[in-house]
VMD Tcl script that draws the C-alpha trace (Angstrom):
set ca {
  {111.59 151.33 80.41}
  {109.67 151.72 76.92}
  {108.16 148.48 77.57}
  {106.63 149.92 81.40}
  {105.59 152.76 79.48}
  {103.82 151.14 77.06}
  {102.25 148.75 79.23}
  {100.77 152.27 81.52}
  {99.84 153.86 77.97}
  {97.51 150.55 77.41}
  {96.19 150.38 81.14}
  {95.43 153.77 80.78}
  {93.30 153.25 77.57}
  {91.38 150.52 79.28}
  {90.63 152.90 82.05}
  {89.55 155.20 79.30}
  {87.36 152.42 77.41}
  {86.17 151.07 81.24}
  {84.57 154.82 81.93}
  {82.94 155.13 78.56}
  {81.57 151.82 78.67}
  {80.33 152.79 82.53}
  {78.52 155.76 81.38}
  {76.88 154.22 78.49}
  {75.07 151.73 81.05}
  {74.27 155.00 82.68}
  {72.68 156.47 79.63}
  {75.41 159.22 79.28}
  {77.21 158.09 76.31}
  {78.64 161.60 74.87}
  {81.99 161.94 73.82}
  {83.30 164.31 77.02}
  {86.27 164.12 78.09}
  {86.97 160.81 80.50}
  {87.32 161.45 84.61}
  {90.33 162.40 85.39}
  {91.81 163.52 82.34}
  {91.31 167.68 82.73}
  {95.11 167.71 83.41}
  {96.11 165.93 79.62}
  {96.85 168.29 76.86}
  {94.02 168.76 74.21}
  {95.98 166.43 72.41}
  {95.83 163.74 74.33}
  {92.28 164.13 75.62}
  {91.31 163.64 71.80}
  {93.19 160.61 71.98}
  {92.21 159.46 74.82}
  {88.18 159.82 73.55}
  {89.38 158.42 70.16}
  {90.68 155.16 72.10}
  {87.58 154.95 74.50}
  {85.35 154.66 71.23}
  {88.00 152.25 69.80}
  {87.96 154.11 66.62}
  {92.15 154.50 67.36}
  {94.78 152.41 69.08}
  {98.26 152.30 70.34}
  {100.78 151.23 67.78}
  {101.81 147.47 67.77}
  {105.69 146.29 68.41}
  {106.01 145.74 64.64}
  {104.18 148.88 63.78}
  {106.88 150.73 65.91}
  {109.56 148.68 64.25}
  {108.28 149.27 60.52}
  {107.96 153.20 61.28}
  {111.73 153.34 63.05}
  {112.84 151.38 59.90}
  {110.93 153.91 57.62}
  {112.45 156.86 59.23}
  {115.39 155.41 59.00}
  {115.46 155.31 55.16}
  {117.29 158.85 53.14}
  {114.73 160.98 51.88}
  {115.86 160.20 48.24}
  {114.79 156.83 49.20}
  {111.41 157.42 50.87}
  {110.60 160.02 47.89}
  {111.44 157.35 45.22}
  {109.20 154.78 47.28}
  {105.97 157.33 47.42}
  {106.39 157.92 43.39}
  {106.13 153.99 43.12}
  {103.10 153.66 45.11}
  {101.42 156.97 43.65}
  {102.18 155.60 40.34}
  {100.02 152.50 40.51}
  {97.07 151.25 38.82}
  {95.08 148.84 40.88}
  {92.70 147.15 38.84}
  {90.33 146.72 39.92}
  {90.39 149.41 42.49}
  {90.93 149.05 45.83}
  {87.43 150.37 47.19}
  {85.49 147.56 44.56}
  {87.55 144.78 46.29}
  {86.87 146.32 50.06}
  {83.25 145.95 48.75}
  {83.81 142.60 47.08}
  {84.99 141.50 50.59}
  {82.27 142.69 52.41}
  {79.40 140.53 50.73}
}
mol new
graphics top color blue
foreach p $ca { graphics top sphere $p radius 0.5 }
foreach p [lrange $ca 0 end-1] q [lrange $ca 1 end] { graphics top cylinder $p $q radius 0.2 }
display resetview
């Protein structure tokens, strides 16, 4: 059943992404809210948008898996993991080798 409602989650993001894409050839490319979704939750609609522009996207199979594992850890755990990563010292820093990358 998860995997049907993924699968309708996805169409439904295409359908999003479709509409956008059809009023940008029409020369109405604002960021309202996609036909047919007045009924979703603010919430959602923002979603919804957020996916049409491709700026977001649904969670892979392995994301899922990783975040149900994650949860799944005790909170002593999780809390000792989030010290570890605050505590390092990239060097040289992550945003100079995002820009190294880029050239």
């Amino acid at each position: 059943m998860a995997t049907v409602e993924a699968e309708l989650r996805e169409l439904k993001a295409r359908v999003v992404r479709l509409e956008q894409v059809v009023r940008e050839l029409r020369g109405d490319s604002t960021l309202a809210a996609p036909a047919g979704m007045k009924d979703l939750s603010e919430r959602e609609r923002a979603l919804a948008i957020l996916k049409a522009e491709g700026l977001i996207r649904d969670p892979t199979t392995e994301e899922r898996a990783l975040a149900a594992e994650w949860q799944a850890l005790p909170e002593e755990e999780k809390q000792a993991h989030i010290q570890l990563m605050r505590s390092l010292v990239l060097d040289p820093l992550l945003s100079q080798i995002i820009i190294e990358n880029r050239r």
